[in-house]
C-alpha positions in Angstrom: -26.8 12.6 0.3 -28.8 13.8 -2.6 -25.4 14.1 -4.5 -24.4 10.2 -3.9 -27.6 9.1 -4.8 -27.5 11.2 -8.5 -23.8 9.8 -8.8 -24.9 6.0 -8.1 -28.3 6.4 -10.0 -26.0 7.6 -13.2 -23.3 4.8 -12.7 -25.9 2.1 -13.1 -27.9 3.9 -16.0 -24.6 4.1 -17.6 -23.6 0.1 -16.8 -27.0 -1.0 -17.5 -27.1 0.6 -21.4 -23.5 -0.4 -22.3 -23.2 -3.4 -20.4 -26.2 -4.8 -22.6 -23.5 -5.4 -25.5 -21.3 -7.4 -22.7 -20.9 -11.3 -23.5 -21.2 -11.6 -19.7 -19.8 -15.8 -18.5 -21.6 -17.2 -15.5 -18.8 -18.6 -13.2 -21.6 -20.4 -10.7 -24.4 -23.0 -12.2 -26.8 -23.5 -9.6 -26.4 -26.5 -9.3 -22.4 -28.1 -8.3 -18.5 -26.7 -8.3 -17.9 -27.8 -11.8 -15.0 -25.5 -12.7 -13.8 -24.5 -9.3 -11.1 -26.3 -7.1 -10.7 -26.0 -3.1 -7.5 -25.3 -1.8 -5.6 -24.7 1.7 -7.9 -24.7 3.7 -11.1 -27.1 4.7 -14.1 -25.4 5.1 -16.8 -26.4 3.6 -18.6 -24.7 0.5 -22.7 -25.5 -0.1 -24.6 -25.1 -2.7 -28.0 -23.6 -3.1 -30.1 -22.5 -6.5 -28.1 -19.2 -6.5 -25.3 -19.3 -4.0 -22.2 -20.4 -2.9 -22.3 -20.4 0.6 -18.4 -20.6 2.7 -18.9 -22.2 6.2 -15.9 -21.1 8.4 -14.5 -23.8 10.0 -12.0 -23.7 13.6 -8.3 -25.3 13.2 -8.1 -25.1 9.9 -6.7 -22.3 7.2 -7.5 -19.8 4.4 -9.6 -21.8 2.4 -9.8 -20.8 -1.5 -12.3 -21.8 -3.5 -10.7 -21.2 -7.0 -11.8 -21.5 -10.5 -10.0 -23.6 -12.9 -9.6 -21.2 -15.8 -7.4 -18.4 -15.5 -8.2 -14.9 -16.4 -6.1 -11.6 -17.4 -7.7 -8.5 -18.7 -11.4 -8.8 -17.0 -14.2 -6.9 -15.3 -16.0 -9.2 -12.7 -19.2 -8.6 -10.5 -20.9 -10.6 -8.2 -22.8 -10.3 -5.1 -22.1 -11.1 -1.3 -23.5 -11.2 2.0 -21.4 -12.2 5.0 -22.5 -12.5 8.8 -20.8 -9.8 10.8 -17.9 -11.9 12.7 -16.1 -13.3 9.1 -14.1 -12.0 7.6 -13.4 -13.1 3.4 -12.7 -12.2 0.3 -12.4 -12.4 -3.5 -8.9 -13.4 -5.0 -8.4 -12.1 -8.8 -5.3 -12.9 -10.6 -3.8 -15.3 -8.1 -1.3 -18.4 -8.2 -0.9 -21.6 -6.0 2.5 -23.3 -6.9 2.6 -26.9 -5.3 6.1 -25.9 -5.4 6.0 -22.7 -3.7 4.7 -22.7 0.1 3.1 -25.7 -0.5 0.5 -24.3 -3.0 -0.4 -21.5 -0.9 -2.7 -19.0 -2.9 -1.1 -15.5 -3.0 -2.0 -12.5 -5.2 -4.9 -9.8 -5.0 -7.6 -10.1 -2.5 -10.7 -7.5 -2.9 -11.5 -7.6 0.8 -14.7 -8.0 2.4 -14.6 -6.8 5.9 -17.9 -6.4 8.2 -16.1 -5.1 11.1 -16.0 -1.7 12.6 -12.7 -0.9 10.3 -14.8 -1.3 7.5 -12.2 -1.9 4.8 -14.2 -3.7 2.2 -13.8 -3.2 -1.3 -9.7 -2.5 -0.2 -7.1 -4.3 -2.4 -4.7 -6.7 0.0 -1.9 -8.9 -1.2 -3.1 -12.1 0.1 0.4 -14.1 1.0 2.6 -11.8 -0.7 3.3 -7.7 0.0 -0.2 -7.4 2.3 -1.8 -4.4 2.0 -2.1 -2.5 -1.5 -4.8 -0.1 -0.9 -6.6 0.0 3.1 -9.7 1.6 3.2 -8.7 4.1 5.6 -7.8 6.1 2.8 -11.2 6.4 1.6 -13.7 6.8 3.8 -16.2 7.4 1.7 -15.4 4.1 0.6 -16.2 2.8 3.8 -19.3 3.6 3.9 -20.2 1.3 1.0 -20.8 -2.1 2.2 -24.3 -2.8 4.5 -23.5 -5.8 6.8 -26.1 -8.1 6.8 -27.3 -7.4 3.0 -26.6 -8.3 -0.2 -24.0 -5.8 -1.5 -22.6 -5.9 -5.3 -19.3 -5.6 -6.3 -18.1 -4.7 -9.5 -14.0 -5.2 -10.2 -12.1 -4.0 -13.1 -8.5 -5.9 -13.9 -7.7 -3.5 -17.4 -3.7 -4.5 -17.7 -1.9 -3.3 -14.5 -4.9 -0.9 -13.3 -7.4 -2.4 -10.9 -10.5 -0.7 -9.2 -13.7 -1.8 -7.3 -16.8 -0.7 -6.4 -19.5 -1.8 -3.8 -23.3 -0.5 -4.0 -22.1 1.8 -6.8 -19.4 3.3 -5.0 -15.9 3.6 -5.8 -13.5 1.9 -3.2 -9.8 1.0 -4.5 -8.0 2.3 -7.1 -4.4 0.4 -8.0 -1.8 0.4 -10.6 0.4 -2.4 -9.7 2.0 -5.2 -12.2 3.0 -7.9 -10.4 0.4 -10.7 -11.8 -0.9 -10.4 -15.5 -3.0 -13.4 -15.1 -4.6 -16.1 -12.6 -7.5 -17.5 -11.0 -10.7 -16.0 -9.0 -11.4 -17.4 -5.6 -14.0 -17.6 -3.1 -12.2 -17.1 0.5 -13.3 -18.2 3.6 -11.2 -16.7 5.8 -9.7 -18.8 9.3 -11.0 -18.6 12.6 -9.7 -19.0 15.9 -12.8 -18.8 18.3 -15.3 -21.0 19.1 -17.4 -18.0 18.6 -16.5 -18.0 15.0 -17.5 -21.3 14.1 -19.6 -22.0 11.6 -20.1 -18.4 10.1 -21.3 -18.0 6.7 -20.1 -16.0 3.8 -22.2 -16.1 0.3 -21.7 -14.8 -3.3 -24.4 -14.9 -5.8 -24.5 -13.8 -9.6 -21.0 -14.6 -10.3 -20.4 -13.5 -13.5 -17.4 -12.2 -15.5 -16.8 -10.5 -18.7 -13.5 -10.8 -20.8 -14.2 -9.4 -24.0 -15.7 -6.0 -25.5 -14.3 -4.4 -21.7 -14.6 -1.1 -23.1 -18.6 -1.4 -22.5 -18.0 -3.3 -19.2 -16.0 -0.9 -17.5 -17.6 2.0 -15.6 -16.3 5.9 -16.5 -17.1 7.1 -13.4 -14.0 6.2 -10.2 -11.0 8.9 -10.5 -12.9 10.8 -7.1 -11.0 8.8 -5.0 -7.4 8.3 -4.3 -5.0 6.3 -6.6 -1.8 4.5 -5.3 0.8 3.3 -7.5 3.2 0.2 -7.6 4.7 0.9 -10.6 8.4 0.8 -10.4 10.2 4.5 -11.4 7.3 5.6 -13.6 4.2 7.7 -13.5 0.5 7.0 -14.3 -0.9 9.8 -16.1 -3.2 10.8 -13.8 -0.7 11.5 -11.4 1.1 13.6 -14.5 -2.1 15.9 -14.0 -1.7 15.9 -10.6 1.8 17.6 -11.0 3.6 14.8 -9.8 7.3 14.3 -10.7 10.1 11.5 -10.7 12.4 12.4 -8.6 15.0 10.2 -9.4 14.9 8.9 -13.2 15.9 5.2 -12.3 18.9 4.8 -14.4 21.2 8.4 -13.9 22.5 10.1 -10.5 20.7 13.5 -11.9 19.0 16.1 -9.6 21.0 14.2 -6.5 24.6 15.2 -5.0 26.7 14.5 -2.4 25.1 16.0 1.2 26.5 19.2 1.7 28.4 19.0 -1.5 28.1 19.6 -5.5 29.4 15.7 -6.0 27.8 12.8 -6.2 29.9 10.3 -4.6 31.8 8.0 -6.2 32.0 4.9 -3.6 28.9 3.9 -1.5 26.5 3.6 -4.2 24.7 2.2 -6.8 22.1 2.1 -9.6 21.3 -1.5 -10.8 18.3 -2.9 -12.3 16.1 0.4 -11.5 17.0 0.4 -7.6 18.7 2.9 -6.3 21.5 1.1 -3.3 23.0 2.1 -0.4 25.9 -0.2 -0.2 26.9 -1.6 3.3 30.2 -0.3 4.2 30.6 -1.3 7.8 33.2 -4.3 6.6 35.0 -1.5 4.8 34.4 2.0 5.0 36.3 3.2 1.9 33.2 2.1 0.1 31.3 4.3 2.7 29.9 7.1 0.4 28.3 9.8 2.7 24.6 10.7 2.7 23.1 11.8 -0.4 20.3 15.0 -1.2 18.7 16.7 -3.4 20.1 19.5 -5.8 16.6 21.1 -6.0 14.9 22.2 -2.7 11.9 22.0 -1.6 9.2 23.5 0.8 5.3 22.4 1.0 5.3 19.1 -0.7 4.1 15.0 -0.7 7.0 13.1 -1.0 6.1 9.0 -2.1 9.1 6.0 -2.4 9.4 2.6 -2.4 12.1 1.4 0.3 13.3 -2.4 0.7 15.6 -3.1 4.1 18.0 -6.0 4.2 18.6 -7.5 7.7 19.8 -5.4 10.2 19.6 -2.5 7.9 19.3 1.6 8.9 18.5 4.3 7.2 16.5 7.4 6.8 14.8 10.2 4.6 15.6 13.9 6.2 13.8 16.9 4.9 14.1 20.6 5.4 18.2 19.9 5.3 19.9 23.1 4.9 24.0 22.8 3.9 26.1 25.1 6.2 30.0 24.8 4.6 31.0 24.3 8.3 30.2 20.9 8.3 31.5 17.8 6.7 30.6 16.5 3.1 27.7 13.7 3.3 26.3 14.6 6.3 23.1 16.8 7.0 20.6 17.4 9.4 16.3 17.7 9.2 13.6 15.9 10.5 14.2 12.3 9.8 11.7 9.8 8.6 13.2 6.6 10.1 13.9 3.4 8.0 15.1 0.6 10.6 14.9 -3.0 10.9 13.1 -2.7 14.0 13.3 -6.6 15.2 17.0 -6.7 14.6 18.9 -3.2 14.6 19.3 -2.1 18.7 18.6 1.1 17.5 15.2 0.3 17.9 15.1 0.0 21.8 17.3 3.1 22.3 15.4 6.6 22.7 12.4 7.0 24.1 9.3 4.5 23.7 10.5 3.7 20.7 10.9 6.9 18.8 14.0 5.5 16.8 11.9 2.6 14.8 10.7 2.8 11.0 8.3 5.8 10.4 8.8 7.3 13.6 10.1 10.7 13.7 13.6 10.0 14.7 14.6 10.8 18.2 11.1 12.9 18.7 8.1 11.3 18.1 7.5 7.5 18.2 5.2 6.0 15.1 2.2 4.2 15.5 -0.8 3.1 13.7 -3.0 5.9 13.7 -4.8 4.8 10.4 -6.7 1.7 13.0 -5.8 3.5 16.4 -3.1 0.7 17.0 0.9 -0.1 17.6 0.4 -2.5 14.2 2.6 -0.9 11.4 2.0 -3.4 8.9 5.1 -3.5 7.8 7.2 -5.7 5.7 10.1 -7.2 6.8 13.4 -7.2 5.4 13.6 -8.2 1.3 10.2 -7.3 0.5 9.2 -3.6 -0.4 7.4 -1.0 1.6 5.9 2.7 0.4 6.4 6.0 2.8 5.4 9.2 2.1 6.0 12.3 3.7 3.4 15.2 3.4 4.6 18.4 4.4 2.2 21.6 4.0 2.6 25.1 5.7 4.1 23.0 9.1 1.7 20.6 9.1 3.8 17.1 8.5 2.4 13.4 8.3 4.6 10.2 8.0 3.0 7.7 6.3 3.6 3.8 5.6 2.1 1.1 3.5 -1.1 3.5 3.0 -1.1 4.1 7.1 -0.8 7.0 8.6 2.2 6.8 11.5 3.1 10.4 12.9 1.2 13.9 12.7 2.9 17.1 13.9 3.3 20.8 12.9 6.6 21.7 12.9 6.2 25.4 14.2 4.2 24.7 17.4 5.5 24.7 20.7 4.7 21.4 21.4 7.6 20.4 18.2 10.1 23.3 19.8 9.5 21.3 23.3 10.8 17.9 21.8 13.6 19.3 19.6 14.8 21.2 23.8 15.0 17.3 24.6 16.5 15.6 21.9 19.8 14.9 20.5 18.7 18.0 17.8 18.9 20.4 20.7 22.2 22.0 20.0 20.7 22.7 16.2 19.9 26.2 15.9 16.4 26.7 14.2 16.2 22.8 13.5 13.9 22.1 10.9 12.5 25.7 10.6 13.6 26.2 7.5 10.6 27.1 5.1 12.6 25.1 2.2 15.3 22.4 2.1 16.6 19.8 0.6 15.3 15.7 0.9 18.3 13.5 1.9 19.0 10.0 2.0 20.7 8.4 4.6 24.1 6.5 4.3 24.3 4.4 7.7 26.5 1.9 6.3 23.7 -0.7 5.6 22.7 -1.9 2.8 19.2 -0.4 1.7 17.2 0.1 -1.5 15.5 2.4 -3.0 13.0 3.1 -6.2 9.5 5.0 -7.4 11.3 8.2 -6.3 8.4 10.7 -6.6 7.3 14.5 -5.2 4.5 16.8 -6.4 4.7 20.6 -4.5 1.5 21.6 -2.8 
């Protein structure tokens, strides 16, 4: 306790003597909305002396308060109070295209969430990819914002880097590129209960700062977790952190043909930094065989982007061992599953539902144990999604989109038990290998991959 209170009494010493040099904008001026716009939605914004108060407001949706400028490279801070059954939140950097969705805003929300997840000061994609950075992944971070008070946020937008705080305490921590540049909006989120009706949401001390960022920005922030979005490239604190690209984006080097020393010549392809898996089911001479590491591995945190088209299946395995007795581009491991779960029948075969996206395939069904719910949050087919697979000394996690989906130690009993019940149980020592390689699946669907990245633990 004594610690936090040091670490947030240094932050705003710090902010307070370099921030005196800031040329610091006021976005609100006490006295009407010159400079904003409402969009979407119709709930109603008043005004007071200080604050700019959202009223939520039933059949009606998202509604965006937005200013008319646009802004880039920024650090922003304001304050906000919301009553405990509304949810909002702050857009940075976002777009409405009359032309697009009907001018539906889309791009980064910095959420403000009084609820018992507690996932203010979390990055979400409003309209877009969803979820950038959930809270769940911090929970010190959760403990940040007091509903029912005033609580400050301070947001940094420094090129494709963005981070917040709340109350002095670091919350989100992204590195995506998408959008360069857009508006800031007030959001008063929809509401579907009577119950809901009429809620309030305020910000006060809107203010922004666009130049001299270097004395804007606070030092203090790498404690917590970073996620990247960066396509096939590395931030440098992940460099420090020993991760590695495991696929270079543009070559077929470190990767071979499954059970092989090729890399096959039909069935796949590079283009545009996206590593394909070409659907072959119309004609399987283009059908190349799975594809796996040349290096294996043992403890290790394994992170991709994957993108499904409709219909698609597909599948990372890990702890595959080659045995020359079996075919070329085929091998067997645990399996994290990659399945268009509304449209492929695999979905309904198995067991509860232990053959959909992030399960473990045939042996443990997926689920949202990040909220303690079936929601995976996933995206559907055409938009990207980010797994990663954490593997240390047995223990194993699935994760997707930031959410943790399955949890299992590979040398209990329990694990032995399912693996006596599966299709796996004519494997020998299935997936007790200490090392093995990672293998992508070749189902003959077409499915994309990119961001191919491992650190060993």
């Amino acid at each position: 306790m004594i610690k936090n209170l040091v670490s947030i009494f240094l932050i705003v010493l710090f902010s307070s003597n370099s921030q005196a040099q800031v040329p610091w904008k006021s976005l609100y001026n006490g006295k009407n909305l010159a400079g904003w716009v409402k969009r979407n939605g119709n709930a109603e914004y008043k005004l007071t002396n200080d604050a700019i108060i959202g009223v939520s407001q039933l059949n009606t949706p998202n509604t965006f308060l937005c200013t008319e400028e646009t802004y880039g490279d920024f650090v922003l801070e304001l304050e906000v109070k919301v009553e405990p059954r509304l949810n909002s939140g702050i857009q940075i950097r976002s777009l409405s295209d009359p032309n697009d969705n009907n001018g539906r805003v889309r791009g980064y929300q910095i959420e403000i969430d009084p609820g018992n997840r507690a996932w203010s000061g979390g990055i979400y994609d409003e309209a877009r990819t969803g979820w950038l950075y959930p809270l769940s992944i911090n929970p010190k971070g959760q403990k940040a914002f007091k509903t029912g008070q005033w609580n400050k946020y301070h947001i940094e937008a420094i090129g494709p880097h963005l981070k917040t705080w709340i109350n002095g305490i670091p919350c989100a921590d992204v590195w995506d590129n998408q959008t360069a540049r857009g508006f800031i909006a007030l959001q008063v989120h929809q509401v579907k209960q009577k119950e809901q009706n009429g809620l309030t949401v305020q910000w006060r001390n809107i203010r922004i700062a666009t130049e001299n960022l270097k004395d804007a920005v606070w030092k203090e922030g790498d404690t917590i977790q970073e996620v990247s979005y960066l396509q096939n490239q590395l931030t440098e604190r992940e460099k420090k952190l020993g991760w590695k690209l495991l696929w270079d984006g543009k070559t077929t080097a470190g990767w071979k043909l499954a059970n092989a020393a090729n890399f096959p010549k039909d069935g796949w392809a590079i283009q545009d930094g996206v590593l394909k898996v070409l659907g072959s089911k119309k004609d399987s001479l283009r059908k190349g065989g799975d594809i796996e590491t040349v290096e294996e591995f043992g403890n290790f945190e394994l992170e991709l982007d994957f993108q499904l088209t409709t219909g698609g299946n597909s599948g990372v395995k890990y702890f595959v061992v080659d045995d020359p007795k079996k075919r070329p581009g085929t091998g067997a491991g645990p399996e994290f599953q990659i399945l268009d779960d509304k449209v492929h029948p695999d979905a309904k075969e198995g067991v509860n539902g232990n053959r959909t996206t992030a399960s473990l395939y045939d042996l443990i069904t997926s689920e949202n144990l990040s909220e303690g719910s079936t929601e995976k949050r996933m995206n559907p087919p055409g938009k990207w999604n980010k797994m990663r697979i954490v593997s240390k000394d047995g223990h194993v996690e699935h994760w997707l989109n930031n959410l943790k989906m399955v949890e299992y130690d590979r040398y209990s009993q329990i694990f032995r038990n399912l693996v006596a019940e599966s299709k796996y149980n004519t494997y020998p020592n299935f997936a007790q290998a200490a090392s093995g390689h990672i293998l992508f699946q070749d189902h003959g669907d077409e499915v994309h991959f990119r961001s191919i990245k491992i650190r060993e633990l």
